[in-house]
N, C-alpha and C positions, 0 to 999 in steps of 0.2 A: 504493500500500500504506500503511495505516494507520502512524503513526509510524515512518515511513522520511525519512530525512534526504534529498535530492533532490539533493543538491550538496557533493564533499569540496573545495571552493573556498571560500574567505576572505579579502577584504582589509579589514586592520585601518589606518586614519588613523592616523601617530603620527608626522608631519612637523611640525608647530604647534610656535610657540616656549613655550606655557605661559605666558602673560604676566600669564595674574591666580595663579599657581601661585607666584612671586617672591616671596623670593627662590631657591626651593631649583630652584628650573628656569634658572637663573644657571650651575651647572653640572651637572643631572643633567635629561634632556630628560624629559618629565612622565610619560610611562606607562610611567619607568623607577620614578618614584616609589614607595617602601614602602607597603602597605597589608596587614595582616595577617600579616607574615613575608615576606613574596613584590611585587617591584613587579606594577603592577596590568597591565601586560601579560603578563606570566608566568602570572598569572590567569590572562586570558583566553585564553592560548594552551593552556595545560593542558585548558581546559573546550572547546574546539575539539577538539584529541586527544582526548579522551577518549567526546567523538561521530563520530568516524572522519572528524572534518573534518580531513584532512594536508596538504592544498595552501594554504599560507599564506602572502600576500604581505604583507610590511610598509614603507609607506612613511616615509622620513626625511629631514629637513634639519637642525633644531638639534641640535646634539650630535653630527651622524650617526656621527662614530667611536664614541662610548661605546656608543650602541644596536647597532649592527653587535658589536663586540665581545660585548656578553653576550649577544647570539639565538645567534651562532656559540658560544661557550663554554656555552650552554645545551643550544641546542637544534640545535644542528649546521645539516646543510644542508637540513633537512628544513624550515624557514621561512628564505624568499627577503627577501632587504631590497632595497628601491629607492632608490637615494641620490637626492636632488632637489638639483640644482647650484641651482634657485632654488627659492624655495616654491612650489607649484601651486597651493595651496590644496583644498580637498576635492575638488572634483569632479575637478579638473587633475589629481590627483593619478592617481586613478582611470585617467583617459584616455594619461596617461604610459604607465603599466604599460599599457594595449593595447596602445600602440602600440609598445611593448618585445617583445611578443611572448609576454606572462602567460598571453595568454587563448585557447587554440586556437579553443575555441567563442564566437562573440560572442551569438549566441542563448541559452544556456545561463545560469539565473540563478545568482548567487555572494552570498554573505554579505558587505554592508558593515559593519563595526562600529566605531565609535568608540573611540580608545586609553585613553579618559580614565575606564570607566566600573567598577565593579566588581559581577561576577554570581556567584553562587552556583552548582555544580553543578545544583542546583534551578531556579534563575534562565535557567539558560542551555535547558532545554528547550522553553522560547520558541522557539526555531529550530526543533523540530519544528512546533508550532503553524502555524508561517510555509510549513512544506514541507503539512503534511496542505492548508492554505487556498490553495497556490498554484493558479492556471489561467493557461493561457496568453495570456492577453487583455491581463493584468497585465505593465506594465512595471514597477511597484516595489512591493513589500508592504511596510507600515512597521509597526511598533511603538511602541504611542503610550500615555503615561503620562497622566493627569489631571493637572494641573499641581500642584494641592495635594498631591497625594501623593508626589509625586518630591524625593527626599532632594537638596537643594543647589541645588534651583530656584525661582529667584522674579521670572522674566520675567512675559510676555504671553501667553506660549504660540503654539502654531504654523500649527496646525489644526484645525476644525471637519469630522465626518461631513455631507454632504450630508443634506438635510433627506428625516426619511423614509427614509432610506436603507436597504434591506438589505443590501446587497453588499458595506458598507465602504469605499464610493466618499468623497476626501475632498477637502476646500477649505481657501485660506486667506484669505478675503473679508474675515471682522471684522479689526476693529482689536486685539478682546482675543477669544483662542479658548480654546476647553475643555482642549483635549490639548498635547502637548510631544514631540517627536519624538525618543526614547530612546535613539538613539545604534546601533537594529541594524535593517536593510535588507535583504530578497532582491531581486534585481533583475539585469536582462536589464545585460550588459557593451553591447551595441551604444546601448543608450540616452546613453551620453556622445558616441558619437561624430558627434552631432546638434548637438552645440555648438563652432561652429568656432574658439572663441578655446584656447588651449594652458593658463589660470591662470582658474579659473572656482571658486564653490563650489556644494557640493550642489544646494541650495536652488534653484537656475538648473534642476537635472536635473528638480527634483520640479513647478516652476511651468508646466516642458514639459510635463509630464506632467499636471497638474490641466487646461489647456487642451485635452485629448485624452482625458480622461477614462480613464488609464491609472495611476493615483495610488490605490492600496486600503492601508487600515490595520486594523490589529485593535489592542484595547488587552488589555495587560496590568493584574493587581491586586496581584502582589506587591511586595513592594519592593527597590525598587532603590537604588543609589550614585552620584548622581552630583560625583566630587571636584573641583569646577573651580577652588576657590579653597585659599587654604592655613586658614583658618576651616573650610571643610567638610572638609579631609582630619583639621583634629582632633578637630572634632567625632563625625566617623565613626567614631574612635576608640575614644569613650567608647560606643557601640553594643554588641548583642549580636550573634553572630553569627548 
């Protein structure tokens, strides 16, 4: 069905210690950080409810009392925290929570989203886009920005579409690539459990996935925030909304 969301499942990253986020991630873990009134995971988690996405798992290690504490004093039991005695790292992270018992259905895709990032109610209907373009062939649909247009980016970027491509089949061969992978993911739960190390990141999941030809992206044009350093969260600032 035309803009039906496919999945009220969410796991939001927000384990990382914030290390280019210093000093204010010293004591406040980074997607606890202020951005507009509200830290930027309260954002996100807002614009989740508010697409009937309510199964929200969030993973943690720096700070983990302080984060624990305000999801419970927010937003009750209705978002799950996972505490990580070690860091996992992205992917590890992911695969904890299966193997916690998060995920009844492993086949069933879920929303991966980056804690770090800030979307718009508008921004966030991406997620439908991702649900109307899924097929089941697909292990991962990503979200991919143009490198120059991504507010707080100024790597190499990540990946290249297959040449000719229609399907949105994608690669990461060059040394310098067109896109930048924006921090939000559908994608099949059983695909982590393909990598037998316990502390792995994403990137491990998506390079399995480019060898198989299971790797599809669509970009976005609006814009986006992404706050990774303490320069981009003030510059954001001065932004309109």
């Amino acid at each position: 069905m035309k803009n039906k969301i496919i999945t009220n499942k969410a796991f939001i990253l927000a384990a990382g210690f914030g290390k280019r986020m210093y000093p204010i991630t010293k004591f406040c873990p980074k997607p606890l950080v202020e951005f507009k009134g509200k830290p930027l995971i309260h954002h996100l988690i807002e614009n989740l409810l508010h697409l009937n996405i309510n199964e929200i798992i969030i993973n943690s290690h720096h700070l983990h009392e302080i984060m624990s504490k305000y999801i419970k004093n927010n937003f009750g039991s209705n978002v799950k925290v996972i505490v990580e005695k070690k860091i996992l790292n992205t992917g590890g992270g992911v695969k904890n929570a299966i193997h916690a018992g998060y995920f009844e259905d492993l086949e069933k895709p879920f929303f991966l989203i980056n804690g770090d990032i800030y979307l718009t109610k508008k921004n966030f209907l991406v997620l439908k886009r991702l649900s109307n373009s899924w097929e089941n062939k697909m292990g991962a649909l990503i979200i991919l920005k143009k490198k120059k247009n991504l507010f707080g980016y100024n790597g190499h970027g990540d990946f290249d579409f297959e040449k000719n491509s229609q399907s949105g089949l994608i690669h990461n061969r060059n040394i310098k690539k067109k896109y930048v992978y924006s921090g939000i993911t559908l994608l099949k739960p059983n695909t982590f459990m393909k990598n037998q190390r316990t502390e792995f990141p994403l990137l491990d999941i998506f390079n399995l996935m480019i060898k198989k030809s299971k790797l599809f992206g669509l970009t976005d044009e609006e814009r986006w925030l992404h706050l990774g350093t303490v320069n981009d969260l003030n510059r954001a600032k001065g932004l309109e909304s």
